[in-house]
C-alpha positions as CSV (number, residue, x, y, z in Angstrom):
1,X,0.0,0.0,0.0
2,X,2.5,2.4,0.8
3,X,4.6,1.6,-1.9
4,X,1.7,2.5,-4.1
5,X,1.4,5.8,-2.6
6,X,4.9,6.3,-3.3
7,X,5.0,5.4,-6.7
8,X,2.1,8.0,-7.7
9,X,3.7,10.9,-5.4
10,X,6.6,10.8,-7.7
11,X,4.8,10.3,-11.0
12,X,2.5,13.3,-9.8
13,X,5.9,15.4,-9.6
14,X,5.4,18.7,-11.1
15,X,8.5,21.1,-12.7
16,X,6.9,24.7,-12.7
17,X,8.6,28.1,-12.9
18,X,8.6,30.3,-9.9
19,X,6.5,33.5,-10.2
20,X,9.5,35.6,-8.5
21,X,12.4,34.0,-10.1
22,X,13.3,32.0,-12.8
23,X,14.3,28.7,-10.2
24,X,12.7,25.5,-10.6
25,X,10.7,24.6,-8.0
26,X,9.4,20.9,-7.3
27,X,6.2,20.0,-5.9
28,X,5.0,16.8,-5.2
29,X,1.3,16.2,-4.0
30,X,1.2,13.2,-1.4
31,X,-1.8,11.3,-1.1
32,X,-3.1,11.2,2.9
33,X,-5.4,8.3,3.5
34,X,-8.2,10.2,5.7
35,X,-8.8,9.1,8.8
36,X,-12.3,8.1,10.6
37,X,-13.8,11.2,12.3
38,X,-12.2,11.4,15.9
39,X,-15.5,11.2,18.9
40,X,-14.5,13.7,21.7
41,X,-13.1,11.4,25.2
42,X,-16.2,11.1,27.8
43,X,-14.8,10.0,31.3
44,X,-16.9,7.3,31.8
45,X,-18.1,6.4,35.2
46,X,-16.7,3.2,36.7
47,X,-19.6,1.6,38.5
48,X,-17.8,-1.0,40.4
49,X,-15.5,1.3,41.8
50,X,-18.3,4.1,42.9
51,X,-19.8,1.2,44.4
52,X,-16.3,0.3,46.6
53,X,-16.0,3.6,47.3
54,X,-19.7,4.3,48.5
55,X,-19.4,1.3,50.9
56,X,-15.9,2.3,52.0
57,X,-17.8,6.1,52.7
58,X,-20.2,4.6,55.1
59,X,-17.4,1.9,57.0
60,X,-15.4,5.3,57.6
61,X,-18.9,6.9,58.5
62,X,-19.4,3.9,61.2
63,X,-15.3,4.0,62.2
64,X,-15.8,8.1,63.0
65,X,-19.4,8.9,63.6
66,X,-18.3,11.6,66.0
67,X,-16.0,13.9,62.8
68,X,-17.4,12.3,59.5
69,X,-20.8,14.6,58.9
70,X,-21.9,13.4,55.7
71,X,-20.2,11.0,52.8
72,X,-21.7,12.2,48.8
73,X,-20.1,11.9,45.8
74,X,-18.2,14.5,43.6
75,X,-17.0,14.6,40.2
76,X,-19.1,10.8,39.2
77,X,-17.0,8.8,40.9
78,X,-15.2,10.7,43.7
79,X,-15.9,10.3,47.2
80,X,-16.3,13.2,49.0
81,X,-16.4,13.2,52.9
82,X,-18.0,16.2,55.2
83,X,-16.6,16.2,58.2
84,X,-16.6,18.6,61.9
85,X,-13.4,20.8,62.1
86,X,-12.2,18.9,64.9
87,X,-11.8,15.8,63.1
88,X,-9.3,16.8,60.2
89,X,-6.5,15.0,62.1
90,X,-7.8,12.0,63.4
91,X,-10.0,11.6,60.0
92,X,-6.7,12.0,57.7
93,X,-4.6,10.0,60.0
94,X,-7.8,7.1,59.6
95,X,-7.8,7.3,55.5
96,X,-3.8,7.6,55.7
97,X,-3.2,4.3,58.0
98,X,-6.6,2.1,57.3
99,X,-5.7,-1.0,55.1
100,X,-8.7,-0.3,53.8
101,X,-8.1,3.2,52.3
102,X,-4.3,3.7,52.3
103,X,-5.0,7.1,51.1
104,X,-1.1,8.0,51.3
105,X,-1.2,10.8,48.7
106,X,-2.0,14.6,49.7
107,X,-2.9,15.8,46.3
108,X,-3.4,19.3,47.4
109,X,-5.7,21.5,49.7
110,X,-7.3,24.2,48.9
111,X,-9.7,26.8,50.5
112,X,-13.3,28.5,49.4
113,X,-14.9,31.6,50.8
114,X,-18.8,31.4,50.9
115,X,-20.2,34.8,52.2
116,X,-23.5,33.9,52.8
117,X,-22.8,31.0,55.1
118,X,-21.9,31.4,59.4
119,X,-19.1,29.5,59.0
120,X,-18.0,31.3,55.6
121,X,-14.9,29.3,55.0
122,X,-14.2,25.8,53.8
123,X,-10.8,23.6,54.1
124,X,-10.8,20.5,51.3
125,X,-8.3,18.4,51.5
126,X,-7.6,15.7,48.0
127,X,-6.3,12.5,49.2
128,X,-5.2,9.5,46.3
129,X,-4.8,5.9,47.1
130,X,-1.9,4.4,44.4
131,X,-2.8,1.0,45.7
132,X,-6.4,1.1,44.8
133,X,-6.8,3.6,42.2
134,X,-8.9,5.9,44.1
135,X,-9.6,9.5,45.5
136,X,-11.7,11.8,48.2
137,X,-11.9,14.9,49.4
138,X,-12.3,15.9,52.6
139,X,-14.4,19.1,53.4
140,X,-14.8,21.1,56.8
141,X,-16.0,24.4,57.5
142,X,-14.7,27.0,60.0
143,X,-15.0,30.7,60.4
144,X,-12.3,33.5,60.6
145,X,-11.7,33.5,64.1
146,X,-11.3,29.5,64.5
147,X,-8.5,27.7,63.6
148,X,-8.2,24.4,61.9
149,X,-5.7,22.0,63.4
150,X,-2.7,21.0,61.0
151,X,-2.5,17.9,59.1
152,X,1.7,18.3,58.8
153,X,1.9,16.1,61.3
154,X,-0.1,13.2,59.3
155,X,1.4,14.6,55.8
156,X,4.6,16.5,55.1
157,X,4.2,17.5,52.2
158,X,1.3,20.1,53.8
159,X,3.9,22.1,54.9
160,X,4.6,24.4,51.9
């Protein structure tokens, strides 16, 4: 096939005169075989693994009922855990060290202002498990006059 695309390039070669100088200039036309129209990539929502990660949501729900608030879902398939400000140790330490989470990655936190609220400002932390593929974010509220306890202890890298 591609020796056949070859062989016409060549015998398609034109000689014409350049219309600023009096060079030769050589032009071949290639034949491109056209690809298939390209679909646009849709993330696509891995059931089985929203399903893991909804059941581990409620065991850490039943492990901490006194920090974890609320356990939804973010992004399709990314658990998302609300907790009390007092927790955001003992909760990080728990996805950090449980066998079943391992969440050993501090992807990054982050902060939000919501005026309308009491306690206006929000704390998310985004953990990732390598082992099993997975992420959450944890959420907690506070207000300007309270602080939130550091998580350098559990994760160095939130020292920055």
């Amino acid at each position: 096939m591609l020796g056949s695309v070859i062989r016409q390039a060549v015998s398609r070669q034109v000689i014409r005169k350049s219309p600023i100088s009096t060079t030769s200039v050589v032009s071949q036309t290639i034949e491109t075989k056209t690809d298939a129209p390209k679909k646009p990539t849709i993330w696509k929502i891995d059931e089985k693994k929203r399903e893991r990660l909804a059941n581990f949501g409620k065991y850490a729900a039943e492990c901490l009922p006194k920090f974890v608030q609320k356990v939804q879902f973010a992004a399709g398939d990314e658990l998302e855990l609300l907790i009390h400000p007092s927790g955001v140790v003992p909760v990080l330490s728990f996805l950090k060290g449980n066998h079943s989470a391992q969440f050993t990655n501090l992807t990054f936190i982050t902060g939000m202002d919501v005026p309308t609220r009491k306690n206006r400002l929000e704390v998310i932390y985004a953990l990732y498990s390598v082992r099993f593929n997975a992420r959450v974010r944890v959420r907690t509220y506070t207000d300007e006059i309270a602080p939130i306890d550091s998580v350098t202890p559990v994760f160095k890298g939130a020292d920055w």
